[in-house]
C-alpha positions in Angstrom: 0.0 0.0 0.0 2.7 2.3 0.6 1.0 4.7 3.4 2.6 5.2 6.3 1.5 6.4 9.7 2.1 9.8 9.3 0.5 9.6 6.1 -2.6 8.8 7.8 -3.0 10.2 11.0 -0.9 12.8 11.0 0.5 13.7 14.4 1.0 10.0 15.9 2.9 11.2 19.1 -0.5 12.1 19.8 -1.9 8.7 19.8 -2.9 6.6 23.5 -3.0 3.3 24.3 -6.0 1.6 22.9 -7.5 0.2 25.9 -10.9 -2.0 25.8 -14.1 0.2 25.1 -11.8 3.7 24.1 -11.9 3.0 20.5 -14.0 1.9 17.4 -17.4 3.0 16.4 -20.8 1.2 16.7 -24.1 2.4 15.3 -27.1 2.0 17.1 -28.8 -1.2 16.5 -27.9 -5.2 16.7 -24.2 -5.5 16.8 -22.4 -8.7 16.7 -21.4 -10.9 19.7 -17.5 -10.1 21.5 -16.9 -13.9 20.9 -17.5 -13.2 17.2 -14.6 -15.2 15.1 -14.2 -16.3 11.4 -14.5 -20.1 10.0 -13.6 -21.2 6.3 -13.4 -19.4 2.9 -14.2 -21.1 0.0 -12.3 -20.6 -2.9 -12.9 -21.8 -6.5 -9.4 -22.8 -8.6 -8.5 -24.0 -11.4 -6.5 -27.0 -11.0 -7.0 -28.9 -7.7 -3.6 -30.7 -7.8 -2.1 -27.3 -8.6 -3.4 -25.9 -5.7 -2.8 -28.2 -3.7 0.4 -28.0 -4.2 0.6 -24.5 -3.0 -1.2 -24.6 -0.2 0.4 -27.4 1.2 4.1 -27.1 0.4 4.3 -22.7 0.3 1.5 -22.3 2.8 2.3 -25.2 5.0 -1.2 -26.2 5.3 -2.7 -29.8 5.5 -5.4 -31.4 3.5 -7.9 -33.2 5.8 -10.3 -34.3 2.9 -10.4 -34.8 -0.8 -13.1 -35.7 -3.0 -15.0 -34.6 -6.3 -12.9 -31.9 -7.5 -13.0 -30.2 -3.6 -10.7 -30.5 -0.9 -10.8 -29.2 2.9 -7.3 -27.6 4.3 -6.3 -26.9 8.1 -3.4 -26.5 10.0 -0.9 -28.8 11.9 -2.4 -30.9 14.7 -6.0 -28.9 14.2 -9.2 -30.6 12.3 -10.9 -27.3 11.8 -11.1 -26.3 7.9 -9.4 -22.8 7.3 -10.0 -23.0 3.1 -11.8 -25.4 0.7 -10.8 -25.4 -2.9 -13.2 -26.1 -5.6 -12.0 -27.0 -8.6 -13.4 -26.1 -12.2 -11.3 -26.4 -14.8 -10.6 -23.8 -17.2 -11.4 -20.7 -14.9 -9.3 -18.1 -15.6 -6.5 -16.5 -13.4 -7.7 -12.9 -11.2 -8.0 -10.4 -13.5 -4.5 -7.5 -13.5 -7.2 -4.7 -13.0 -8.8 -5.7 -10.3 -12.1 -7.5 -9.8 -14.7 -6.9 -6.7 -14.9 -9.4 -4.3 -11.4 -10.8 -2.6 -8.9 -8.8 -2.5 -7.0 -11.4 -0.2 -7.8 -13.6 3.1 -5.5 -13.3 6.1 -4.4 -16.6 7.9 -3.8 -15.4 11.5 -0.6 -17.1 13.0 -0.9 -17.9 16.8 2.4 -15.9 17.6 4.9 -14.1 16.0 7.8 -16.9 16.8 5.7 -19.0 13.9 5.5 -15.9 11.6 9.4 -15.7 12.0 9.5 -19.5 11.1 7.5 -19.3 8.3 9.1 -15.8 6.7 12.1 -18.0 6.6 10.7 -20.7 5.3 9.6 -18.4 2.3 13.4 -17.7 1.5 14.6 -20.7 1.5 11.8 -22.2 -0.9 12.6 -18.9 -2.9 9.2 -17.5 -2.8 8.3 -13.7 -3.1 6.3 -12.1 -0.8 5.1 -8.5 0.4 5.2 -7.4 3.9 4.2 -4.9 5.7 4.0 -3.4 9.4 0.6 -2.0 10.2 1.5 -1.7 14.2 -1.4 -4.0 15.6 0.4 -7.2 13.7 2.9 -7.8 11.6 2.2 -9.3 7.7 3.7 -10.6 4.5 1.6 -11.3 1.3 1.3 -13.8 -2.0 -0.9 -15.2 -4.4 -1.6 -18.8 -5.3 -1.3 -20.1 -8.3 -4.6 -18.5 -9.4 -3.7 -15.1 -8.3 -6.4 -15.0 -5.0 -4.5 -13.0 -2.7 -3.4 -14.3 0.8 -1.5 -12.6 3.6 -0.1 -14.5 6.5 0.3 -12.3 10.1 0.5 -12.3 13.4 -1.0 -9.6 15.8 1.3 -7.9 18.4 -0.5 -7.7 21.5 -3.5 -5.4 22.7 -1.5 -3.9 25.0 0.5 -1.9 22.5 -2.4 -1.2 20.2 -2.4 2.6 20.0 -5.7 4.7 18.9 -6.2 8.5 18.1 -10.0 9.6 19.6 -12.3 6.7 18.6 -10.1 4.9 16.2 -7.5 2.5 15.8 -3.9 3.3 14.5 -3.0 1.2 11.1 -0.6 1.8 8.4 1.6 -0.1 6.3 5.5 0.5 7.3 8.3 -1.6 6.5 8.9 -5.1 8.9 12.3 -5.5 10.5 12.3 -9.0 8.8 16.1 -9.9 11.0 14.6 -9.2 14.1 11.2 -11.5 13.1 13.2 -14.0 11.8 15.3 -13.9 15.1 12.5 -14.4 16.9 11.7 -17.8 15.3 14.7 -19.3 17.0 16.0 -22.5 15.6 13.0 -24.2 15.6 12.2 -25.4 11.7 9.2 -24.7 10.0 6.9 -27.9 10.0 4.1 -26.2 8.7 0.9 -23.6 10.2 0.4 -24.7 13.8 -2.6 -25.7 15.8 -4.4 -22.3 16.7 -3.8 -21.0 13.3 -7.4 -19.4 11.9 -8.6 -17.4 9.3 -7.9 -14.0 11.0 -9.9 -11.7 8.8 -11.3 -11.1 4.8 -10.8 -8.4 2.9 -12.8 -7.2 -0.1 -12.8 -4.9 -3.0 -16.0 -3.2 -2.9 -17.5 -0.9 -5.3 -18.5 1.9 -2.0 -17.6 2.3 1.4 -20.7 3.8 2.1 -22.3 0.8 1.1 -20.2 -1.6 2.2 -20.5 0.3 6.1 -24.4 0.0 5.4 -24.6 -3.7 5.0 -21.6 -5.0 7.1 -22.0 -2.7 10.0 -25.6 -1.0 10.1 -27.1 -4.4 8.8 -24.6 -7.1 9.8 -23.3 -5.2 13.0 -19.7 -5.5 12.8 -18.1 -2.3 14.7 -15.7 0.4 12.6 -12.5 0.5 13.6 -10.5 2.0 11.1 -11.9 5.3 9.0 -9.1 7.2 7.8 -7.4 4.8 5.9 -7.4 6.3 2.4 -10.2 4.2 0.0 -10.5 2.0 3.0 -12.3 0.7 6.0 -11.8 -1.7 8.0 -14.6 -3.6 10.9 -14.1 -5.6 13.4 -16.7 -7.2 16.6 -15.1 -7.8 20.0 -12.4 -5.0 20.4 -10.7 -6.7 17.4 -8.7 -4.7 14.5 -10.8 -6.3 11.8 -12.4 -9.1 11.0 -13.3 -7.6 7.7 -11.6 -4.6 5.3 -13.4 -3.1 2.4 -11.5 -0.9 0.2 -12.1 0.8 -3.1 -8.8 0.3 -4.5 -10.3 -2.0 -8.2 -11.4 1.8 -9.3 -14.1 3.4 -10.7 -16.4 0.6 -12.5 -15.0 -2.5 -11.1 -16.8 -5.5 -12.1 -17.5 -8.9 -9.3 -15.5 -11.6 -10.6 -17.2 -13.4 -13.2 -18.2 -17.3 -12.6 -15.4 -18.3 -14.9 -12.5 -16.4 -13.1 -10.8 -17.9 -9.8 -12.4 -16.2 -6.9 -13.9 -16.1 -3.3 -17.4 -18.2 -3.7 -18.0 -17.6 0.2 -16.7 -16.5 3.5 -17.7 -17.1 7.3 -19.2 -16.0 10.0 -19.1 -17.6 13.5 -21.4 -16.5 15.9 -21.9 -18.3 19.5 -25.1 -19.8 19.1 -28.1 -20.6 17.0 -30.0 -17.3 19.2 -26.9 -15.1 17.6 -27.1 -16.7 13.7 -31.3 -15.0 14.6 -30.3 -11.8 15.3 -28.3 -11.3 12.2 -31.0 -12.7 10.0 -33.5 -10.0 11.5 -31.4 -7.5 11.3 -30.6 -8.3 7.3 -33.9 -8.3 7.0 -34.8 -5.0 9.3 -32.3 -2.7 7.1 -34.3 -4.5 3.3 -31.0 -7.0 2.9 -32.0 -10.2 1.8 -30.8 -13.6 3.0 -31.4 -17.3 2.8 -31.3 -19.9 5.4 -29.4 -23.0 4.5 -30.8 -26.8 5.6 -28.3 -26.7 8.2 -29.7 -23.4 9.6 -26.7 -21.1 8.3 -27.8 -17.9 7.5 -26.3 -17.0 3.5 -26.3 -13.7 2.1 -24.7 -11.7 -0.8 -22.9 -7.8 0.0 -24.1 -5.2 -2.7 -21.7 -6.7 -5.2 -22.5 -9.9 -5.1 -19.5 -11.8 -2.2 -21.5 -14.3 -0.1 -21.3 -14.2 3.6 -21.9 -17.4 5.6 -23.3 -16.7 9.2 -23.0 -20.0 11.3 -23.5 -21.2 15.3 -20.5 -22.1 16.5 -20.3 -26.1 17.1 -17.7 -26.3 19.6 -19.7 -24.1 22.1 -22.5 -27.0 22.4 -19.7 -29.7 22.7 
């Protein structure tokens, strides 16, 4: 991105610590639960082996199932899916001018020791990545073979988040990659560890007016970030983001077409059954509609078109 802090908030020495409750904003109405966290996002590819490929030998993930031109990826020493492929042969790669919809999905690293492990992983497989610094976590970025866009982070703690009034302080500044790397020890990489999740999405949107209407009026995530330039970024529980929107494709930016490699679906994962409700009324209060799946899921497309899964989280009735 190329902004730094000063770029964006001007007079940072002004900034104070970000302690819970002193920063974000959340319009009246139903807002999401604290324990709000993400599942699975569902990706459709090209060629599964391809892929596979990638995911599992770059990414370090494992494949936990594999059938009918789909297959279910998590991490090391953890069941719980973090992306499924589907495979249809022939789509085309992610368009150079950008498309709305994904603009990449953020695999959240349970410490920054395994983001040092993995960074160096990277270099000695060779592969090019992106990084940047954007003071609540650290993050470096790639595509996979069909162009989606991934980034791979780890937070730094709450304690040193920093806001200025109501809102968070983000930017993109350069990583000290020796001192992350440094951090990783000696230990090798063995690929993602157990307590690795999908962290947050983030989508090219065609208005961030829009986008705040249906993900935070409607869908009651809280904004956390504002003055990010083209940008903003929503979060539930005191978190950074679960979700950025940006308007970075340009003016007329298309969805992805059903023959280009995209995002066919992200999650949602509320508490309970009661919480999946809420949303659905409140979709329905602000004239957004949405479907409910066999399995009780709640499914519903933004403006432009990117489904959103909302589901109960099954480990709380275990």
């Amino acid at each position: 991105m190329g902004t730094t802090t000063h770029d964006i908030f001007g007079a940072a020495n002004a900034a104070v610590p970000a302690t819970p409750g002193s920063y974000g904003e959340a319009p009246a109405g139903y807002r999401l639960p604290e324990s709000t966290r993400l599942g699975a996002v569902r990706l459709q590819i090209a060629d599964l082996d391809r892929s596979l490929a990638f995911y599992e030998q770059v990414l370090g993930l494992r494949t936990v199932s594999r059938r009918d031109g789909r297959a279910v990826l998590a991490a090391h020493g953890d069941d719980a899916p973090l992306v499924e492929l589907v495979e249809r042969p022939g789509v085309r790669p992610v368009a150079k001018r950008g498309r709305l919809g994904l603009y990449h999905f953020a695999i959240l690293l349970p410490d920054r020791a395994s983001l040092g492990r993995f960074v160096r992983h990277l270099g000695e497989i060779g592969a090019h990545a992106g990084a940047g610094d954007h003071l609540v976590s650290e993050a470096f970025y790639l595509n996979d073979p069909d162009g989606l866009g991934i980034e791979v982070y780890a937070d730094r703690p709450r304690s040193t988040w920093k806001r200025l009034g109501r809102q968070l302080m983000m930017a993109t500044d350069p990583v000290n990659v020796r001192d992350l790397v440094r951090a990783a020890g000696d230990a090798p990489y063995t690929g993602m560890p157990a307590g690795t999740v999908i962290g947050h999405v983030h989508l090219h949107v065609g208005d961030i007016a829009a986008a705040g209407a249906f993900y935070s009026e409607a869908l009651g995530f809280d904004r956390m970030v504002w003055s990010y330039p083209g940008a903003l970024f929503l979060g539930a529980g005191g978190y950074h983001h679960h979700l950025g929107t940006n308007t970075w494709a340009g003016t007329g930016a298309q969805p992805a077409a059903d023959d280009e490699a995209r995002l066919l679906e992200w999650t949602i994962v509320l508490p309970d059954t009661a919480s999946v409700d809420a949303a659905a009324t409140s979709l329905d209060a602000a004239g957004f509609t949405a479907e409910r799946a066999q399995d009780g899921d709640l499914v519903a497309g933004d403006p432009w078109g990117t489904r959103v899964r909302v589901t109960a989280d099954v480990r709380a009735g275990a």
